[in-house]
N, C-alpha and C positions, 0 to 999 in steps of 0.2 A: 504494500500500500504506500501510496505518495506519503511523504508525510515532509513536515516542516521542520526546522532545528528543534521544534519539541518533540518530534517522531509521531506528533496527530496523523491520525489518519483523515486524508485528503478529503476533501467535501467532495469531490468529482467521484471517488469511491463511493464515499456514503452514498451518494444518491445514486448512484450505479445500477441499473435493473438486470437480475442476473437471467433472466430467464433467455438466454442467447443459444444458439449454436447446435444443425445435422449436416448430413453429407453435402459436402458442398457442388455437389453434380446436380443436387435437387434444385437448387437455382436455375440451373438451365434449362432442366427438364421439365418442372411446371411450374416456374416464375410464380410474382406474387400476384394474390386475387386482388384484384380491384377494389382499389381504397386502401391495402394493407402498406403499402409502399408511402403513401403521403402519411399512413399514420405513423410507421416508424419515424420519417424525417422527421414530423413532429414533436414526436418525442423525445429523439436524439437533441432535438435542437432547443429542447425544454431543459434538457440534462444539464448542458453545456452553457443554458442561462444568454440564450443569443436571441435577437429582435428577427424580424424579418429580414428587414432591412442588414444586419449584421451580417445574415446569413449570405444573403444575396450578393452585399457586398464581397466575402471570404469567395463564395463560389461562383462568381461574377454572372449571372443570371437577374435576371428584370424582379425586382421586389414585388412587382403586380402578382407578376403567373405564379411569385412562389406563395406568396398567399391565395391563390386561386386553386394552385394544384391540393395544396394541404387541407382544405373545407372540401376541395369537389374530389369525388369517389371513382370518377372517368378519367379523372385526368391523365395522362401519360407525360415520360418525358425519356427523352433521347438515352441510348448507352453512353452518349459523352457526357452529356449532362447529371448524367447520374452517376459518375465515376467525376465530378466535379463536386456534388456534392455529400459527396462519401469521404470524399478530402478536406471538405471543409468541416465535416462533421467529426473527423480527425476517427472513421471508423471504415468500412469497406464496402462493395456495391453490395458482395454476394449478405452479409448484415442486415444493410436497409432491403432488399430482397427477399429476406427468410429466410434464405438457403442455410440458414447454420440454426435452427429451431430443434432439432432432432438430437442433436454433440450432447452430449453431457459437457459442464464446464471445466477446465481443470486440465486438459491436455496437452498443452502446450507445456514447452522449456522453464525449468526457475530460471527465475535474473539472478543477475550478477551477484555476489554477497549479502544472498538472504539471511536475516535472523527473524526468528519469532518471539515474540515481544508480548506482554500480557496487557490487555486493558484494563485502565480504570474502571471505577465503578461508576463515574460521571460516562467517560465513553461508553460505555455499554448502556447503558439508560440511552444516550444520542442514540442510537442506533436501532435499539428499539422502539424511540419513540417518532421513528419515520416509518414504523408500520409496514404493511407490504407482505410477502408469503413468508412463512417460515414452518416448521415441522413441530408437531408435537407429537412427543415420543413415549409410549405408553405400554403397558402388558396384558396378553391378551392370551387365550387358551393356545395360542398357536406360538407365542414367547414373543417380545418384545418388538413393536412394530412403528414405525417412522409416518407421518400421516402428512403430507402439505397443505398448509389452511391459512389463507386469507386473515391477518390478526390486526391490531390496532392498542399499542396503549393506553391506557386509562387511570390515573391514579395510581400509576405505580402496580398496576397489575395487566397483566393479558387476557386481551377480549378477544373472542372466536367465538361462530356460527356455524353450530353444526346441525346434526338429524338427534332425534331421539335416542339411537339405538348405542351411538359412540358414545353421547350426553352421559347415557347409563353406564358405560364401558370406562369411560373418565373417571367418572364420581368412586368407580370402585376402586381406585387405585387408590394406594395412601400416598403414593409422589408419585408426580407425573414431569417430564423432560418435557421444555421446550427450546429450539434451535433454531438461531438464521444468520444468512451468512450472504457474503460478497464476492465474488472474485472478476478481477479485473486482467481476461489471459493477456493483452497486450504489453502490461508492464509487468505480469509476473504477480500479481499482488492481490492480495484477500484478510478480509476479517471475517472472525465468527462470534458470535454469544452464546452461552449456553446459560439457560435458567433452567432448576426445578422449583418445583412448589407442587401444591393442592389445586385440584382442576375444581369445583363446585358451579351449579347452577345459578343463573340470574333468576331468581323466582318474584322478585317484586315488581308489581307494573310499574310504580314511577320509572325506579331503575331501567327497566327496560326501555321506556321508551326512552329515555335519555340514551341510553348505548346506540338506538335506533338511530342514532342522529349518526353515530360512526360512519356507517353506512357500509357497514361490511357485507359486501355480496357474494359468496363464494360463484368461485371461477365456474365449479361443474354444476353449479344449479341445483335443481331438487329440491328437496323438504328441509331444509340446514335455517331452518329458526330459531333452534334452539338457542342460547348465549348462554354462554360458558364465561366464567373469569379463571384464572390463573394467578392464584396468589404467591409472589415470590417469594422462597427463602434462602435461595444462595442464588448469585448470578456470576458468571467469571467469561472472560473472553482474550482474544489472540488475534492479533495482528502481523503479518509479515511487512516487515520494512526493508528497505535495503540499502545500508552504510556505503559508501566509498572506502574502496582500499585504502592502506597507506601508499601501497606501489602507484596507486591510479591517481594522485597528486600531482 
């Protein structure tokens, strides 16, 4: 992870979305549906903290069409122009494409003189309290199983949205895992948090409808209304940073 003479983990990390990266021959093979393509620019270009205009300007393209192509779902744009703004977006066509949706992350090379480093307990609350997927990790008759779910902090505790039947499978554990993590393969670099605690139900309507404002929708749909909290009792986390030699001086 980037980090700064304090060795913080870079905000461009933080806010990193990891869910990236299959075979990169899928790009060619059945490109992106329509619309998919201006949403990633979008996005990338939300990451990055750039205007239209910014953007436009970096990938020298009409500030008009680029705001035209990113709202309209028809839009198309050139193989050059979109190898212009994959460079300015400082990431790659087959990326803003989809073609790498499939990878798991984590393949590529370490950098240069990695160490791993522990987080505070302030950086870990940061990181969890930008929300986003992460795993909660639980025991079940079949032994101990990893679950990805849409979360959001609250108080110092973790809110999820799930079905009945987990709801029930949670509450029975006396500590329940939860995990999420970052990794950035172009510079080598990743952070993780791991919390346990007690999983228990939101049974109170105030409560609830106030959680409802979270706006936690899980990704696969379904009956997942149920609201869970996750109350923390140890949290610990790891960041890879990476020093300069004394030789690389």
């Amino acid at each position: 992870m980037t980090t700064g003479s304090n060795n913080q983990p870079s905000t461009k990390l933080h806010n990193e979305a990891t869910g990236t990266t299959g075979p990169d021959s899928q790009a060619s093979t059945r490109g992106a549906q329509p619309g998919d393509l201006a949403r990633r620019v979008a996005h990338r270009r939300a990451e990055l903290g750039l205007s239209f205009e910014e953007l436009a300007r970096r990938a020298g393209v009409d500030p008009g069409y680029l705001r035209y192509f990113e709202r309209s779902p028809d839009a198309r744009v050139s193989a050059g122009t979109l190898l212009l703004l994959a460079l300015a977006l400082e990431t790659t066509p087959i990326v803003l494409q989809g073609g790498n949706v499939n990878r798991p992350p984590g393949s590529g090379r370490p950098g240069p003189h990695p160490i791993l480093e522990a987080l505070t307990h302030e950086q870990c609350h940061a990181h969890l309290s930008a929300g986003g997927i992460g795993r909660v990790v639980y025991a079940t008759v079949r032994g101990p199983v990893a679950v990805p779910v849409n979360f959001q902090l609250d108080n110092g505790a973790i809110v999820i949205s799930t079905n009945l039947n987990k709801a029930v499978m949670l509450e029975a554990n006396a500590v329940v895992g939860f995990e999420v993590d970052r990794v950035d393969e172009a510079m080598s670099e990743g952070w993780s948090v791991l919390v346990t605690g007690v999983a228990h139900r939101v049974d109170d309507p105030d409560e609830c409808v106030r959680l409802a404002a979270l706006g936690l929708e899980p990704w696969a749909g379904g009956n997942c209304h149920v609201l869970m909290k996750i109350t923390l009792r140890e949290m610990t986390g790891r960041v890879i940073v990476h020093h300069p030699h004394p030789e690389d001086d």
